[in-house]
N, C-alpha and C positions, 0 to 999 in steps of 0.2 A: 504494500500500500504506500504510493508516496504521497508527499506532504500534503496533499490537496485535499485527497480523500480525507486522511487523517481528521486536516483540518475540520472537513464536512462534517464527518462523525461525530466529532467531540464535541463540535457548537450545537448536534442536535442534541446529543445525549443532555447539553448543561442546555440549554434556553428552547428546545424544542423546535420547532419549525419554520418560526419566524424569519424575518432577515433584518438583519443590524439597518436601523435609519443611514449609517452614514453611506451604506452601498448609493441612495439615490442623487446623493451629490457628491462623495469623494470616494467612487469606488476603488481606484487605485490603494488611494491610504487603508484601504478596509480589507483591501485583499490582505496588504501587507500584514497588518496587525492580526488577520485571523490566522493566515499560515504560518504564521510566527508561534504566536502564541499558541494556537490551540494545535497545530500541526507538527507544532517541535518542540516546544519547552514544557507541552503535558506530557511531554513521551519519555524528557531527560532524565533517567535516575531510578532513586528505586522509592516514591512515595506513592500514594494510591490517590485517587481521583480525590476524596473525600478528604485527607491531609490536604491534598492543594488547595481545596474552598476554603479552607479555615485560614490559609495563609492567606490566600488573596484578598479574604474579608479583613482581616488584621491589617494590610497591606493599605488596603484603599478607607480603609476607617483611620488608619493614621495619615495617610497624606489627605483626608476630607474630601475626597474626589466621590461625594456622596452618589450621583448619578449611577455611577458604574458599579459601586458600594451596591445599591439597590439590587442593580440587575441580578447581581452575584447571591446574593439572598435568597432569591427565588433559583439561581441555579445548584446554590449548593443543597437545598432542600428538595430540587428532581432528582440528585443524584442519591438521596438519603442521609442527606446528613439532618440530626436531630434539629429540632428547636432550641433546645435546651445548649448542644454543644456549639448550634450558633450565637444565642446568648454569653454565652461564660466564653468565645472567643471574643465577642466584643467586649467583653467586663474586663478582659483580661489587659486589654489595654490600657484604662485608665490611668495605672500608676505611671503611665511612659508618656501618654500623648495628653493629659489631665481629663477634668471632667466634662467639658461645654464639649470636647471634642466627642466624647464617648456620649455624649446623651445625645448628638446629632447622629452616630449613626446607629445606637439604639433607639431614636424615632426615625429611621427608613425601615429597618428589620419590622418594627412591630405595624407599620403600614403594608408590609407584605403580609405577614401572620397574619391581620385582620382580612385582607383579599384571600388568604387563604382559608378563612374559619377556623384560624389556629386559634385557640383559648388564651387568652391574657387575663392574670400574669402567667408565667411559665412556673411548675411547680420551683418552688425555692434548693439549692444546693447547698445556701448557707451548711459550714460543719462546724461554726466557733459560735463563741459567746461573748461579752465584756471581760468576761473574769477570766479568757482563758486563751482570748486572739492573739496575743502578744507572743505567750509562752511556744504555741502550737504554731507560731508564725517564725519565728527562734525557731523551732527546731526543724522547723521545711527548711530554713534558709542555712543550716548547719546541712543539711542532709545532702542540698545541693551544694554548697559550695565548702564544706569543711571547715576548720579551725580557722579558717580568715577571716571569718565573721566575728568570734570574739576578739581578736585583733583589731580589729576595725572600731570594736562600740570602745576596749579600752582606749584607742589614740583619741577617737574624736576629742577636741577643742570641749572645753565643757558647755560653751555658749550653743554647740552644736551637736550633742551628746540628743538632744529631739529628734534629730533626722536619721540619727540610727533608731531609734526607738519606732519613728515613723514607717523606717524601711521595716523593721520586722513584723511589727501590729499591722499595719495595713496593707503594703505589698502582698508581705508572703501570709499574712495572718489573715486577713477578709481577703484576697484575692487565690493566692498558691492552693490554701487548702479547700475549698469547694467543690464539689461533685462536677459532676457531667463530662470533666476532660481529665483523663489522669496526668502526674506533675511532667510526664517527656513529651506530651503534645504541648502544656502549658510553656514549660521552659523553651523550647522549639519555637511555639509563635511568638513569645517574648525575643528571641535574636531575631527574626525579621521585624519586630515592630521597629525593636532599636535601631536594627542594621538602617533601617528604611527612614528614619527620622535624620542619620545625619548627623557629623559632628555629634558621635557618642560611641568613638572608636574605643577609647577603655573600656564602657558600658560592652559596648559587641566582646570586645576579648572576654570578660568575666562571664560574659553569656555563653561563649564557646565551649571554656570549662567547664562551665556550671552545667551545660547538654552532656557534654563529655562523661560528667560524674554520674548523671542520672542516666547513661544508657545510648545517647543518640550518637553515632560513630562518624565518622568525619564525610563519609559518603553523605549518609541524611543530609548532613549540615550543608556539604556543597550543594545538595538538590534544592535544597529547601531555598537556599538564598539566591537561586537559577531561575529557581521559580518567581523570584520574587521581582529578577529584572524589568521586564515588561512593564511592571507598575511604578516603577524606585527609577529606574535607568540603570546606565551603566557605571558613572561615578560612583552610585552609592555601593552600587555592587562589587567593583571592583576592591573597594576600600573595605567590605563584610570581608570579601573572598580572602582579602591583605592577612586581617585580622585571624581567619581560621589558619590560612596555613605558617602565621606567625605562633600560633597556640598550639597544636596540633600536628607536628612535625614529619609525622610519617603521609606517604602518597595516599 
């Protein structure tokens, strides 16, 4: 099958029948972009269709390119992926891309859901409490990234000695531990969000290890940030890919 086909196939499988608006006035551009993307870059590597939605939704909810955000919600939900694992990818971004940005494009998602007669709210994932986010938040964030975590809260600055406290209660404490995505998809779409926002080349390294430690092997990591192209470009990508094979030494 070459790329044409390819292409064909995968646009039906994710968006069904239709045909992209931009074919009636910039066919050329639209060719390009579909046999690119859907003809070559879903083929790269070794992630499953339904991995790739969650990135691309992570992808286009952190760069705000709400429009295509949309379309994708409805195709990662042809393809089967849950409501729920589309929710808690978009939840997953807030600690990176903040809140105004996340609640824009969890109101595109839940305008899908509702044309879908999907149920709102989605059942809850929440697994912590007040008395216990912090501690269960600490120990995701040891889990992933080892003994550099208590290094970290003992150097901080005292004046700054919150924003560790910040990163462990609410990052990993109200975000890492909740249901519907286990922690190597969540740590995985965490390096494309980062990779993909840009001048958070430390952030991408600690992200590398941090996949590395919980399981994701350096093949994933090259797909996942492959995959990410098309939406990021290629500075950002170039600069993710820097980052892994600065972290991750072996081919």
């Amino acid at each position: 099958m070459d790329r044409v086909e390819k292409s064909n196939e995968k646009y039906k499988q994710l968006f069904g029948d239709g045909v992209p608006a931009a074919y009636a006035t910039d066919p050329d551009f639209q060719d390009i972009l579909s046999r690119f993307i859907f003809g070559e870059v879903f083929y790269q590597g070794n992630l499953d269709d339904k991995q790739r939605e969650l990135i691309t939704l992570v992808v286009l909810a952190t760069n705000q390119t709400l429009p295509q955000f949309k379309a994708h919600v409805g195709a990662a939900l042809n393809i089967g992926v849950t409501p729920v694992e589309i929710k808690e990818a978009i939840y997953q971004c807030a600690p990176y891309i903040g809140f105004p940005k996340t609640l824009n494009a969890i109101n595109e998602a839940n305008e899908v859901f509702k044309a879908k007669n999907i149920e709102l709210p989605i059942e809850s994932q929440k697994q912590v409490d007040e008395d216990n986010r912090f501690d269960k938040g600490l120990a995701t964030q040891v889990e992933i990234f080892g003994d550099v975590i208590s290094k970290m809260q003992e150097s901080a600055p005292a004046k700054q000695k919150h924003i560790q406290e910040y990163l462990s209660a609410f990052c990993f404490g109200d975000f890492y531990t909740r249901g519907g995505l286990d922690l190597k998809t969540r740590e995985l779409l965490t390096l494309c969000i980062v990779s993909s926002l840009g001048g958070c080349e430390g952030q991408v390294k600690s992200h590398v290890l941090g996949n590395k430690n919980v399981g994701n092997n350096k093949e994933t990591l090259i797909t996942a940030i492959t995959h990410c192209l098309p939406y990021m470009g290629f500075p950002r990508t170039l600069n993710a890919l820097a980052c892994v094979n600065e972290m991750i030494l072996e081919n």
